[in-house]
C-alpha positions as CSV (number, residue, x, y, z in Angstrom):
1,X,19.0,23.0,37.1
2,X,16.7,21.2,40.1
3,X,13.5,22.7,40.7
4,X,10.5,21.6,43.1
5,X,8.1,19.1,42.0
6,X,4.6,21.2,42.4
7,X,3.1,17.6,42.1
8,X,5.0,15.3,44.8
9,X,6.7,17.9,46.7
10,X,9.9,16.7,45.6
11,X,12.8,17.7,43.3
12,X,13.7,17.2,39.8
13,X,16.2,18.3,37.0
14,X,15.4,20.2,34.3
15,X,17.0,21.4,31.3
16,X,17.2,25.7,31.0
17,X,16.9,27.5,27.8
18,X,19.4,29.9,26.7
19,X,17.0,33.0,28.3
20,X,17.5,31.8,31.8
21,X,13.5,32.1,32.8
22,X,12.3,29.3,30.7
23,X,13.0,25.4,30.9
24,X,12.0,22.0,29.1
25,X,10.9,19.2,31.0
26,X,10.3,16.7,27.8
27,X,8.2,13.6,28.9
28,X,9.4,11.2,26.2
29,X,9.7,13.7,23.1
30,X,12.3,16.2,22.9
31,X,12.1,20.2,22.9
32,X,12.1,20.3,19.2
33,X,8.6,20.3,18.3
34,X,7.4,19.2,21.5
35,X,6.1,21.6,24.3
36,X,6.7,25.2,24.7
37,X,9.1,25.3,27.8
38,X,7.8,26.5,31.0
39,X,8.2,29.3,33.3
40,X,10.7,29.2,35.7
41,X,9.1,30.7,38.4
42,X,10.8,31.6,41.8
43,X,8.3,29.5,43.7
44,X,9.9,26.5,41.9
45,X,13.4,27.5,44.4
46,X,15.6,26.8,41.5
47,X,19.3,25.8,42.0
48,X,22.3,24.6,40.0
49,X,23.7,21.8,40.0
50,X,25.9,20.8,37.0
51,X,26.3,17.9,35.4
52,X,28.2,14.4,35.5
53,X,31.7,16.2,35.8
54,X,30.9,18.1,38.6
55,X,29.2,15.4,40.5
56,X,32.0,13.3,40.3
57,X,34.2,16.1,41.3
58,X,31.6,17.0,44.3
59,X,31.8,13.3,45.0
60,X,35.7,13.1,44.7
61,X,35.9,16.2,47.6
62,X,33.1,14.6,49.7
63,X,32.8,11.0,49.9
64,X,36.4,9.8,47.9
65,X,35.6,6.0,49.0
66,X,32.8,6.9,46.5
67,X,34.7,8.0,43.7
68,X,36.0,5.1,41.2
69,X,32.0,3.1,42.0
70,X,30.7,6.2,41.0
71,X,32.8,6.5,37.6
72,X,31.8,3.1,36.6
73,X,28.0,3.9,37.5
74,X,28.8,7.2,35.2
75,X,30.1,5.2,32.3
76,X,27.2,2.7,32.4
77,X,24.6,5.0,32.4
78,X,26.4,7.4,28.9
79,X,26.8,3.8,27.3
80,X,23.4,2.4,28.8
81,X,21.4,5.3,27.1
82,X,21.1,5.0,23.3
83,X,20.5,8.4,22.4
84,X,22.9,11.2,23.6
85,X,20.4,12.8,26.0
86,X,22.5,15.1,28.5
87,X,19.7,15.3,30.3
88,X,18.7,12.0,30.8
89,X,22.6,11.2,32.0
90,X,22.5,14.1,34.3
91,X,19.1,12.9,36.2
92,X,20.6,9.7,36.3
93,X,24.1,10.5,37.8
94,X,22.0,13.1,40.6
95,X,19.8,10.5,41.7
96,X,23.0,8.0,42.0
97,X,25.5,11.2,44.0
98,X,22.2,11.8,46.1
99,X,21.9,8.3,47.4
100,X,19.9,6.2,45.1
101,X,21.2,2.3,44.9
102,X,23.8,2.6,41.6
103,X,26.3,-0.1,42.7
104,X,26.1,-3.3,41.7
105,X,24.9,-4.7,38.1
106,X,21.5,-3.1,38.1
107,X,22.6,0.1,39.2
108,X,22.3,1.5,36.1
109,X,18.9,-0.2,36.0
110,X,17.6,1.5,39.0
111,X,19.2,5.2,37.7
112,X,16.9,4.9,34.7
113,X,14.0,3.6,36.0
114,X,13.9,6.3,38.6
115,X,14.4,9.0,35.5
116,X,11.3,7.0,33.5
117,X,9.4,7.8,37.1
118,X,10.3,11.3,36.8
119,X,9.9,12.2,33.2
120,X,6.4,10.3,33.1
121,X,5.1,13.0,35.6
122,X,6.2,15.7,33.3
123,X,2.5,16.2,31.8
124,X,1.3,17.1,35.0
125,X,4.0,19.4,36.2
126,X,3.2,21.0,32.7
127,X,-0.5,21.7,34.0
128,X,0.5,22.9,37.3
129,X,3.5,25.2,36.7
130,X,1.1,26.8,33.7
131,X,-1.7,27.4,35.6
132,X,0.6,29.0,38.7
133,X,2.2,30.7,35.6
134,X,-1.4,32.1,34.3
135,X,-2.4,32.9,37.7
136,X,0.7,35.5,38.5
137,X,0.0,37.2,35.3
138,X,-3.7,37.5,35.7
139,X,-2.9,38.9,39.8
140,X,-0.3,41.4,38.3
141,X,-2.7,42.1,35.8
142,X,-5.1,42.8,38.3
């Protein structure tokens, strides 16, 4: 799912627990025995937006001229990260279908260095979305 950045006022991905009100936004250690996840408040204008397969077939319907550069790009980045980290490979791939440089033989590169940009302002978006969080329940409380 993308969300709103409460810090730079952009976007991000996240990954959504099974409840459906709650996401992770790990900064460098996983859900397991990391954070608690985090609200997903409506203020945060969350949207869907799949992952790698349906941005290849989004890209396949929209910009075909796209479509085998993009593939390649997809395959680098799955064999590029180490781990299996779905959502590592899905920020990746959403920053390449939404414009970000991926051709070429730093493509991959520049996909994972603009997902380290995004994950290191995790702690922060922690603090923010939890306070907004505390600050709804204390007004309803209220």
């Amino acid at each position: 799912m993308e969300v709103d950045d409460p810090v730079t006022g952009g976007r991000y991905i996240v990954e959504v627990c099974e409840s459906g009100t709650e996401f992770f936004d790990p900064s460098g250690q996983q859900q397991a025995g990391g954070e608690p996840p985090l609200p997903l408040l409506s203020e945060l204008n969350p949207i869907l937006v799949g992952d790698h397969r349906k941005l290849k077939h989004d890209l396949l319907d929209t910009r075909p001229e796209e479509f085998a550069s993009f593939s390649g790009f997809v395959s680098g980045v799955f064999a590029a990260v180490r781990t299996p980290d779905k959502l590592t490979c899905v920020r990746a791939t959403k920053w390449a279908f939404d414009g970000g440089s991926y051709r070429g033989t730093a493509g991959v590169s520049r996909a994972l260095d603009a997902v380290a940009r995004v994950q290191a302002g995790a702690e922060a978006r922690r603090l923010v979305i939890t306070a907004r969080a505390r600050l709804a329940v204390a007004q309803q409380a209220a």
